[in-house]
PyMOL CGO cylinders between C-alpha atoms (Angstrom):
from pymol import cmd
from pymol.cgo import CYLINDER

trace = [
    CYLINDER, 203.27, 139.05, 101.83, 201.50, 142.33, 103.28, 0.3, 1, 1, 1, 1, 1, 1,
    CYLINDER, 201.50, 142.33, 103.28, 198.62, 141.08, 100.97, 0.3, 1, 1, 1, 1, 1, 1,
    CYLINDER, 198.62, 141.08, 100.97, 198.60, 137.74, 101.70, 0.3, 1, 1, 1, 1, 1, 1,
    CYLINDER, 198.60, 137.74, 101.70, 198.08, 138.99, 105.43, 0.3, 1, 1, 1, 1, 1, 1,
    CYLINDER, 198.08, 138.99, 105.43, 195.35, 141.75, 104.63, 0.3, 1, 1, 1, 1, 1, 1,
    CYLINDER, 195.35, 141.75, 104.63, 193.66, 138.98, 102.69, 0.3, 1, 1, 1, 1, 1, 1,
    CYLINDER, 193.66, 138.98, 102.69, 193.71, 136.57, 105.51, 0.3, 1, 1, 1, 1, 1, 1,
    CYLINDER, 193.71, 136.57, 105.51, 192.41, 139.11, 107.46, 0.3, 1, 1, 1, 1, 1, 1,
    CYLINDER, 192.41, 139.11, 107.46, 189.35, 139.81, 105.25, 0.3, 1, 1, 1, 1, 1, 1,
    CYLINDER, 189.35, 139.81, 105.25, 188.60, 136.18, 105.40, 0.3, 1, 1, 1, 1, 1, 1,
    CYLINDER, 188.60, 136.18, 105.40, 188.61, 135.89, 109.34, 0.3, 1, 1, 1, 1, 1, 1,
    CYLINDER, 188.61, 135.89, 109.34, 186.62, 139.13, 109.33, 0.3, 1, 1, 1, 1, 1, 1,
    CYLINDER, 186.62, 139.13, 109.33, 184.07, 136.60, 106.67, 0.3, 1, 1, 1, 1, 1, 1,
    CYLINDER, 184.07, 136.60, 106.67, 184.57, 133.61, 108.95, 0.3, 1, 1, 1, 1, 1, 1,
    CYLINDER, 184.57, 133.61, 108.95, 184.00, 135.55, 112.22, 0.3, 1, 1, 1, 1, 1, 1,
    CYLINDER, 184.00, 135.55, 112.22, 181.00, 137.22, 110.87, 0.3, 1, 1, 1, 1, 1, 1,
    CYLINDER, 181.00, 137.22, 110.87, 179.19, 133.99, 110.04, 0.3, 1, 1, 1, 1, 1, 1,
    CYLINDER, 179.19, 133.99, 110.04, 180.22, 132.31, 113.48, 0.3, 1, 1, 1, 1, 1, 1,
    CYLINDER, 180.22, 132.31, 113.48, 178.38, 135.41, 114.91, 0.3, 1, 1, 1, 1, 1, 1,
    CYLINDER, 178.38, 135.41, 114.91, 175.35, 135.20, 112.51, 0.3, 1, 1, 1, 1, 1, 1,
    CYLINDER, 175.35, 135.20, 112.51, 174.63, 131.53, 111.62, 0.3, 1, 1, 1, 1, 1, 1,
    CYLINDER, 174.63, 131.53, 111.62, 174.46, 128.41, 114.43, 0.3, 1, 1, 1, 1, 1, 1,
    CYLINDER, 174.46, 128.41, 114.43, 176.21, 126.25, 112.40, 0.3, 1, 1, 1, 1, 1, 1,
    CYLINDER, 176.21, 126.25, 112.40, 179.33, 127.70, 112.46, 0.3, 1, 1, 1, 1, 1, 1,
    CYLINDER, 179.33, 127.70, 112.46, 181.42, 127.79, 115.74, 0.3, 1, 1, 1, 1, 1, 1,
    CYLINDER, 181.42, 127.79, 115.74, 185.51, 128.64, 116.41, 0.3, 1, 1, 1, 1, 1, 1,
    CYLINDER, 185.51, 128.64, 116.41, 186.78, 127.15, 119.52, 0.3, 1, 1, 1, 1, 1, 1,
    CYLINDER, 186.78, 127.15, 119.52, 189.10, 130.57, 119.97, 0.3, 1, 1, 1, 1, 1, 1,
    CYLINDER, 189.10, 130.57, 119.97, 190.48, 133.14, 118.02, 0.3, 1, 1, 1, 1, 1, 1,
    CYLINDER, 190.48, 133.14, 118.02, 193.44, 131.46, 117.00, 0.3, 1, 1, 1, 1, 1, 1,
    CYLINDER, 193.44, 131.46, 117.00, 191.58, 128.44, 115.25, 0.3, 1, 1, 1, 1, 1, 1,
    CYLINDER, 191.58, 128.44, 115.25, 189.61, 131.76, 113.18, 0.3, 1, 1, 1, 1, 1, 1,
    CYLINDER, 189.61, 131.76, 113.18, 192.90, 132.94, 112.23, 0.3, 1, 1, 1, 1, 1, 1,
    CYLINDER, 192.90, 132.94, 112.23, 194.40, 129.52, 111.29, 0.3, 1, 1, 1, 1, 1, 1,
    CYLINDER, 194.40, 129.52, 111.29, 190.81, 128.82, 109.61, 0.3, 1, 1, 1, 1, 1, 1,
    CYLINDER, 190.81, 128.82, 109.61, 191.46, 132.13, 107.84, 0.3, 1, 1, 1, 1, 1, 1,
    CYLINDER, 191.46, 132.13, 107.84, 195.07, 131.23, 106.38, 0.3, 1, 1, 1, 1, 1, 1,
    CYLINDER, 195.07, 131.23, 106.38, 193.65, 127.43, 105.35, 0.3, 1, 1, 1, 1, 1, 1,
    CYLINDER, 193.65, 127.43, 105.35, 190.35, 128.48, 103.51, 0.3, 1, 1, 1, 1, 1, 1,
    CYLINDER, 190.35, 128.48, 103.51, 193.24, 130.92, 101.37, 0.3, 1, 1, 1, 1, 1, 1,
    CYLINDER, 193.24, 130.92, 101.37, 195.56, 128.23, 100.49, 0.3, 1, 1, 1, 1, 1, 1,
    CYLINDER, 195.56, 128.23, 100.49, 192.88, 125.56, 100.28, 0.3, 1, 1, 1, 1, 1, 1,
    CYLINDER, 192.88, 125.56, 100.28, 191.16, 127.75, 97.97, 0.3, 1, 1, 1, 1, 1, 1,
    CYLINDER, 191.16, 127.75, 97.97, 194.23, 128.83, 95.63, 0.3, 1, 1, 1, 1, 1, 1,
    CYLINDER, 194.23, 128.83, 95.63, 195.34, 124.76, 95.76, 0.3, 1, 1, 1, 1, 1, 1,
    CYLINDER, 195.34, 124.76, 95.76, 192.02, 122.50, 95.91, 0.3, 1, 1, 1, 1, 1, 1,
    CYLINDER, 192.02, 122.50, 95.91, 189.21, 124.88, 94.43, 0.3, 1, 1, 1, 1, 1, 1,
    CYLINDER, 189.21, 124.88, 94.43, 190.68, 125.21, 91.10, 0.3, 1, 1, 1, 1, 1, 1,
    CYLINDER, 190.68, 125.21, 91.10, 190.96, 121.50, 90.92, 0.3, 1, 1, 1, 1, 1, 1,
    CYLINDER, 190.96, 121.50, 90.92, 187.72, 120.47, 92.20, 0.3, 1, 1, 1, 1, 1, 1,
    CYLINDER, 187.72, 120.47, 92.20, 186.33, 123.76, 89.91, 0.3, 1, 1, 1, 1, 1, 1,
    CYLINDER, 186.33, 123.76, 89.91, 187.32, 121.78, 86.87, 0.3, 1, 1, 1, 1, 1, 1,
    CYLINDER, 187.32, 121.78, 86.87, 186.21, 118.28, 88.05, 0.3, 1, 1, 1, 1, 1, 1,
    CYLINDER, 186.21, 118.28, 88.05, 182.80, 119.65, 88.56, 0.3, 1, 1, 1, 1, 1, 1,
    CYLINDER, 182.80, 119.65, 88.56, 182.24, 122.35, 85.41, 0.3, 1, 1, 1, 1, 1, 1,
    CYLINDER, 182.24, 122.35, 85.41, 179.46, 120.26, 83.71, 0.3, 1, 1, 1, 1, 1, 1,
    CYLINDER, 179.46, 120.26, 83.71, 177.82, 120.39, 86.77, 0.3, 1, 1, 1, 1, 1, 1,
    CYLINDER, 177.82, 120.39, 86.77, 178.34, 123.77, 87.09, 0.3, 1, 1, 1, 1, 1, 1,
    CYLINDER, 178.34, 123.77, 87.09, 177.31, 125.01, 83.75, 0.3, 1, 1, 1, 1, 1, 1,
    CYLINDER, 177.31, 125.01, 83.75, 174.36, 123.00, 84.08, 0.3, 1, 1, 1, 1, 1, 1,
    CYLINDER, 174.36, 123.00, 84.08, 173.19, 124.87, 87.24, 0.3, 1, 1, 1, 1, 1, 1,
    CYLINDER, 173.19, 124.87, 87.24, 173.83, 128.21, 85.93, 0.3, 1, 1, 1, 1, 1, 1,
    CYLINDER, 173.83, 128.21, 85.93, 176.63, 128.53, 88.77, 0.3, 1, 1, 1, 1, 1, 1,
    CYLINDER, 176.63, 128.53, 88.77, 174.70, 127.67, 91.87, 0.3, 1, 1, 1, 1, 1, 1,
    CYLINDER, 174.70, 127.67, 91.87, 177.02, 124.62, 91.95, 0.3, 1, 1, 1, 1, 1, 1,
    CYLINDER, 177.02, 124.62, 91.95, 179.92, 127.19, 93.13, 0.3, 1, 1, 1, 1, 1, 1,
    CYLINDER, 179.92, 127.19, 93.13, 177.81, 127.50, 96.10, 0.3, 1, 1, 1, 1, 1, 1,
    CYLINDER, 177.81, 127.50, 96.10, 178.64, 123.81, 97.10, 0.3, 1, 1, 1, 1, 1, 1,
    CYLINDER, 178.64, 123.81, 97.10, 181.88, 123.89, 95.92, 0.3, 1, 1, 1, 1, 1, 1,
    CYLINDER, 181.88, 123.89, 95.92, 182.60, 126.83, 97.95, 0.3, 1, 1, 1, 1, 1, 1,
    CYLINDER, 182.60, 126.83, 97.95, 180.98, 125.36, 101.01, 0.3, 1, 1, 1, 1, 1, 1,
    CYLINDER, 180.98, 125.36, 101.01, 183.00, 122.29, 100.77, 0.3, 1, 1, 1, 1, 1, 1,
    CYLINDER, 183.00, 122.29, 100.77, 185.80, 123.96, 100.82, 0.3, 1, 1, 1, 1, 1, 1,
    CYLINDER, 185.80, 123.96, 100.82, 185.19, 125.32, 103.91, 0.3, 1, 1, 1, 1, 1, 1,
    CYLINDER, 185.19, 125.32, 103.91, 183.92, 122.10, 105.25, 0.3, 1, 1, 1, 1, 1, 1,
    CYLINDER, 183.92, 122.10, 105.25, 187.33, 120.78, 104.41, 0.3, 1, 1, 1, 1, 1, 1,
    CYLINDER, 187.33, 120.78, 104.41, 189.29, 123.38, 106.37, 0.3, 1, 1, 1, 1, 1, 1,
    CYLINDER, 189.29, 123.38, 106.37, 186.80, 122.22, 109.42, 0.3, 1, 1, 1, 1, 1, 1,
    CYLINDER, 186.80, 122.22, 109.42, 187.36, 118.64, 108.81, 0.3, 1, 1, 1, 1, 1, 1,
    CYLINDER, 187.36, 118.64, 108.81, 191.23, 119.67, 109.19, 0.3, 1, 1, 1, 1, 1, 1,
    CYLINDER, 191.23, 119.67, 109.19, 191.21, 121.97, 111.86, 0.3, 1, 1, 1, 1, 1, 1,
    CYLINDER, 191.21, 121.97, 111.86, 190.08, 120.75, 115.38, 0.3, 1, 1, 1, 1, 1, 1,
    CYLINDER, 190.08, 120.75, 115.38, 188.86, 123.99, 117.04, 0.3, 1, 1, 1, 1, 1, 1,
    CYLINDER, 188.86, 123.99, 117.04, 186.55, 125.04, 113.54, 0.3, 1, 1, 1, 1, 1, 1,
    CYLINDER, 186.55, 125.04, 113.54, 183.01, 123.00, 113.61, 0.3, 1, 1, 1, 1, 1, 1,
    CYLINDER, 183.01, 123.00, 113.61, 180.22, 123.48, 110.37, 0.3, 1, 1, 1, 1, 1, 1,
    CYLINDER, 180.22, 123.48, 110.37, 177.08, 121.54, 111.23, 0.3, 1, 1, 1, 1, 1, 1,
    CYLINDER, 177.08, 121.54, 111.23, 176.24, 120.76, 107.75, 0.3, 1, 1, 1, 1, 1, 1,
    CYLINDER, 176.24, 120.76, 107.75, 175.77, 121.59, 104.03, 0.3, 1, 1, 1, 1, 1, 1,
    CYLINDER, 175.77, 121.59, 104.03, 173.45, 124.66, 104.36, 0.3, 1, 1, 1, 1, 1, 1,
    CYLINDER, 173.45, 124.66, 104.36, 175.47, 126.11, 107.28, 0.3, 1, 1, 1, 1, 1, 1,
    CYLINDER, 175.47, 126.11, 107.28, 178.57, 125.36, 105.06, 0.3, 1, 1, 1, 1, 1, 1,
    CYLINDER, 178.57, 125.36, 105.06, 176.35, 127.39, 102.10, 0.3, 1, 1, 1, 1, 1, 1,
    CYLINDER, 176.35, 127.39, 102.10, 175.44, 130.24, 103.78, 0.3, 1, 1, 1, 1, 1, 1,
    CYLINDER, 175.44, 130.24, 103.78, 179.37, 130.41, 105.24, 0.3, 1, 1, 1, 1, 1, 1,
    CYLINDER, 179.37, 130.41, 105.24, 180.23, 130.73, 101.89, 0.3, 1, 1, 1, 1, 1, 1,
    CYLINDER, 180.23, 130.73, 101.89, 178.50, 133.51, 100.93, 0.3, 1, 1, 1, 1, 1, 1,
    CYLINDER, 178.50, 133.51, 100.93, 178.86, 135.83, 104.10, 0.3, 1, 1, 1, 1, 1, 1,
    CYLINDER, 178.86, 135.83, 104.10, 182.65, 135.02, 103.29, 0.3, 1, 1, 1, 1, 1, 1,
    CYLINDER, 182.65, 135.02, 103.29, 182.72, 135.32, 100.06, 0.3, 1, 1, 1, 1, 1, 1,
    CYLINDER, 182.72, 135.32, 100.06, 180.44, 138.68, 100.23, 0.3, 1, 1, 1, 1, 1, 1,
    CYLINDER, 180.44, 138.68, 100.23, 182.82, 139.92, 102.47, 0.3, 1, 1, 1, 1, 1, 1,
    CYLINDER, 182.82, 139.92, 102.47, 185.77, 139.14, 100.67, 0.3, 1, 1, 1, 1, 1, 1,
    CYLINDER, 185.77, 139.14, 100.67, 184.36, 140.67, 97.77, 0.3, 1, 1, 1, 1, 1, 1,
    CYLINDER, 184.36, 140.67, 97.77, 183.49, 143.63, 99.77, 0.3, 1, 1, 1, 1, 1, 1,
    CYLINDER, 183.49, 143.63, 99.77, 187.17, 143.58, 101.15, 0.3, 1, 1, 1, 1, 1, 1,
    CYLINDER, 187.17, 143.58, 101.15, 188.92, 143.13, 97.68, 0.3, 1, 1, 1, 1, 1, 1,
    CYLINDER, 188.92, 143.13, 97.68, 186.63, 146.29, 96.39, 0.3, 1, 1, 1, 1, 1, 1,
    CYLINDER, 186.63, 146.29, 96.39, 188.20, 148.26, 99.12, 0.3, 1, 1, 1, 1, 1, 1,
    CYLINDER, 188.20, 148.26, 99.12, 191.88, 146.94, 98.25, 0.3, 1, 1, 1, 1, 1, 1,
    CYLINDER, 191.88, 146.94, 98.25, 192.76, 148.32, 95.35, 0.3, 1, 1, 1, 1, 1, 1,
    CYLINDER, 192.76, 148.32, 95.35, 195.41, 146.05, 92.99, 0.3, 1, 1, 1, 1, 1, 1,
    CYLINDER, 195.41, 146.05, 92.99, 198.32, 147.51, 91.97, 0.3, 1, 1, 1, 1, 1, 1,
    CYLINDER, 198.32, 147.51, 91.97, 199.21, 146.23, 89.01, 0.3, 1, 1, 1, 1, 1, 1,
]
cmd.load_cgo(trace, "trace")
């Protein structure tokens, strides 16, 4: 649960970061970051694998980049569900997802698994 937390964490950290670096992104408060934080983890451990699958031709035919959309959208998702979190559009949603995901990466390389 402790990770779960720290990992939520990281994310908000991701998600506050490109609030305070891109126009596109806004948070009406803290509390809709932190909320944003928790959705975007369960969104992406439920949805993302789904829509991953539905959309590996695609994928495999852009050498990856399609992640790039996938991972915006679900982050466009978590603002279409959560009043106080606005993204202005795809490339906002795009460059989102790779401060957060940069940042998450940076945040997991800093966490160390245990098993």
């Amino acid at each position: 649960m402790a990770r779960f937390i720290l990992r939520a964490l990281i994310a908000a950290l991701g998600l506050w970061l490109s609030d305070a670096l891109l126009g596109g992104i806004w948070f009406s408060d803290w509390v809709s970051l932190l909320v944003a934080a928790v959705l975007l983890g369960l969104v992406n451990a439920v949805v993302r694998p789904i829509v991953f699958w539905l959309t590996l031709p695609l994928t495999i035919i852009t050498l990856g980049l399609f992640l790039l959309v996938v991972n915006a959208a679900m982050i466009g998702l978590v603002a279409l569900v959560l009043p106080g979190f606005t993204v202005a559009g795809l490339g906002s949603g795009v460059a989102a997802a790779v401060i957060t995901g940069l940042v998450s990466w940076l945040g997991s390389a800093l966490i160390k698994d245990e098993r």
